[in-house]
C-alpha angles and dihedrals in degrees: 000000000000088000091060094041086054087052097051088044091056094040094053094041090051093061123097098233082063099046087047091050096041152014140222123250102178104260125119124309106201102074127085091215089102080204094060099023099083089257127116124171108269113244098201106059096100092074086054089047093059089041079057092053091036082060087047099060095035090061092053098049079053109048108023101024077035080219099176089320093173083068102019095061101048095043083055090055098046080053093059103046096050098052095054095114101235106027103097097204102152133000116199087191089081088049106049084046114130085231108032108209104210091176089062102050089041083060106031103020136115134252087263094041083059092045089047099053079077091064100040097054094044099250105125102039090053084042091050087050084057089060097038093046088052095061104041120098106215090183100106089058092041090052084040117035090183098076084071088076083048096052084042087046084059111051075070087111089049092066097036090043088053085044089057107043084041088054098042079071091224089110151056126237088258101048087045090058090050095052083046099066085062081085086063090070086220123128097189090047090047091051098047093053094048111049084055097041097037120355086183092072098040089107100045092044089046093049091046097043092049091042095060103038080064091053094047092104078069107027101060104039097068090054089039088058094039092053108044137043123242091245076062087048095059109043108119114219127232120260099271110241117264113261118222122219102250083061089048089054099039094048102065091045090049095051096050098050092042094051080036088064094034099044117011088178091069097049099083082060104039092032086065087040099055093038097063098043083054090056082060105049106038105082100229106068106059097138087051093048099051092040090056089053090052138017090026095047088047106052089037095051087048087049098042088045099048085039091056106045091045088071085054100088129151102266096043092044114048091063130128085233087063089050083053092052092053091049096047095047092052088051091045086063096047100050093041088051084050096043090055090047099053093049098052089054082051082051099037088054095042095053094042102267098304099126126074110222097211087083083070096076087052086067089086101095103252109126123238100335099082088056096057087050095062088042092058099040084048095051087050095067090030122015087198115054114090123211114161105106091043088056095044090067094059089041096052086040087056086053083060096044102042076063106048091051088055088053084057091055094038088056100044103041112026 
């Protein structure tokens, strides 16, 4: 009879219900007295049981606003899985230590340590570039090399939003210029620069950045508005030059040679991403090219998600620092929309008033959400002014240039 009550014990005090309820002091565990059987209630549950109700909201952005739900939803679900009391399913602890022993978590560790091996070395996020660089369509800069100004106009937040998190005194140089990539409006980037600067925030940045990408359809208007007139609101664009292929084909292959020779630290980053938009454009991969919009894009985005919002647990996570992330990447959007914007009046003034300045707010790097946003506050002045591919040129620069800033950080901090 006492070997069946040990086994129920042992049974009862493994699940998670129990380990979320109580913890262990070090007494002995084989009495149902909780003051003399090594139990104690455990006074920070609390902090699991708001993860609980984080994942909870997570999952429905993601599934019923359909707020990024390809990155959202796994990120929910990683959540989940690292904070279950008793998994033992990731432990950030092997990957911020000074010596990172690889042999050992190969060996010992969880399902998420080996998922996140793929974070911490760089691979997904460069994976994910390949994709990216396959779908985009780099023709309107190409047509129009002064979006690239635009895209540059608007990494503006990235540098303010490093400035503000460096000056509230809560982080290091490296973990402000992490924050400050939010303003790239880049997940991959975000997570790239991250993982190496300050692996401790990873969960809390990636959360923010794809959070507000999401929210970018009501973050940027109200600045477009405030920014421009509505004389700079109407002006129609001229039809952009057509773009041969040879242009197509060399483009990809220049840019990454000349970022390759300015900021080595970016080329991991822009080399994926012209790659694959070379795969697109040259005529002869095909296969590669579709398989890398797809099926590629697909397993690495459930592996980056999961991977992410398994570094978000309780006691990373509640903390005020994680209030401050979420501040300064707002403000980080915010300054980069207005940044673009800026520079596109400077631009509009400077080319005679040919250049709508809405498409500024387009030069932060989502893509291609941003566009569409300057094409639908432009059609509500003008239906029918159409501003989309315009807009498309400064949105795949800021692609550029989100990754180009995180090659400076990455330079000047790793």
């Amino acid at each position: 009879m006492s070997a069946l009550i040990e086994s129920l014990l042992n049974f009862l005090t493994g699940t998670g219900i129990w380990k979320i309820l109580f913890t262990p002091t070090g007494l002995n565990h084989g009495s149902f007295n909780l003051a003399d059987s090594g139990w104690a209630f455990n006074p920070t549950a609390w902090q699991l049981l708001v993860m609980y109700v984080i994942v909870a909201a997570l999952v429905y952005l993601a599934i019923v606003k359909k707020f990024e739900p390809l990155l959202l939803l796994p990120i929910a679900i990683g959540m989940l899985l690292t904070n279950i009391p008793g998994a033992n399913l990731f432990h950030l602890d092997y990957f911020i230590a000074d010596n990172i022993d690889f042999g050992f978590i190969l060996h010992h560790g969880g399902f998420l340590d080996l998922l996140y091996l793929g974070v911490k070395l760089g691979i997904y996020p460069c994976l994910i570039f390949i994709g990216i660089g396959a779908m985009t369509d780099f023709t309107p800069l190409i047509s129009n090399p002064k979006s690239l100004l635009i895209g540059a106009g608007a990494q503006l937040g990235v540098f303010v939003a490093f400035a503000l998190a460096l000056l509230s005194g809560f982080f290091s140089p490296n973990e402000a210029a992490a924050i400050g990539i939010i303003g790239g409006a880049d997940g991959p980037t975000a997570i790239l620069v991250t993982k190496t600067l300050a692996p401790a925030l990873l969960g809390a940045i990636a959360i923010a950045a794809y959070s507000y990408m999401a929210l970018i359809p009501m973050i940027q208007p109200p600045f477009m508005k405030m920014l421009t007139t509505k004389k700079e609101r109407l002006i129609k664009m001229t039809a952009l030059r057509p773009v041969s292929q040879l242009e197509k084909i060399l483009f990809p292959i220049v840019v990454t040679f000349v970022v390759g020779l300015i900021v080595p630290d970016a080329l991991a980053l822009v080399g994926c991403l012209m790659f694959g938009n070379l795969l697109n454009v040259c005529g002869v991969t095909e296969r590669l090219s579709k398989t890398a919009q797809n099926e590629l894009m697909n397993i690495v985005t459930i592996f980056l998600g999961i991977s992410v919002g398994a570094t978000a647990s309780a006691a990373n996570f509640l903390r005020i620092e994680t209030i401050l992330i979420i501040f300064c990447g707002l403000a980080a959007f915010c300054i980069s929309t207005c940044g673009g914007l800026i520079t596109a009046k400077i631009m509009n003034k400077a080319c005679g008033n040919t250049i709508n300045p809405l498409i500024g707010s387009a030069g932060v790097s989502a893509v291609p959400m941003a566009a569409r946003v300057s094409q639908m506050v432009g059609q509500k002045y003008d239906p029918s002014n159409f501003l989309l591919m315009h807009a498309m040129g400064p949105n795949v620069a800021g692609v550029i240039g989100s990754a180009v800033a995180a090659g400076v950080f990455l330079s000047t901090f790793a």
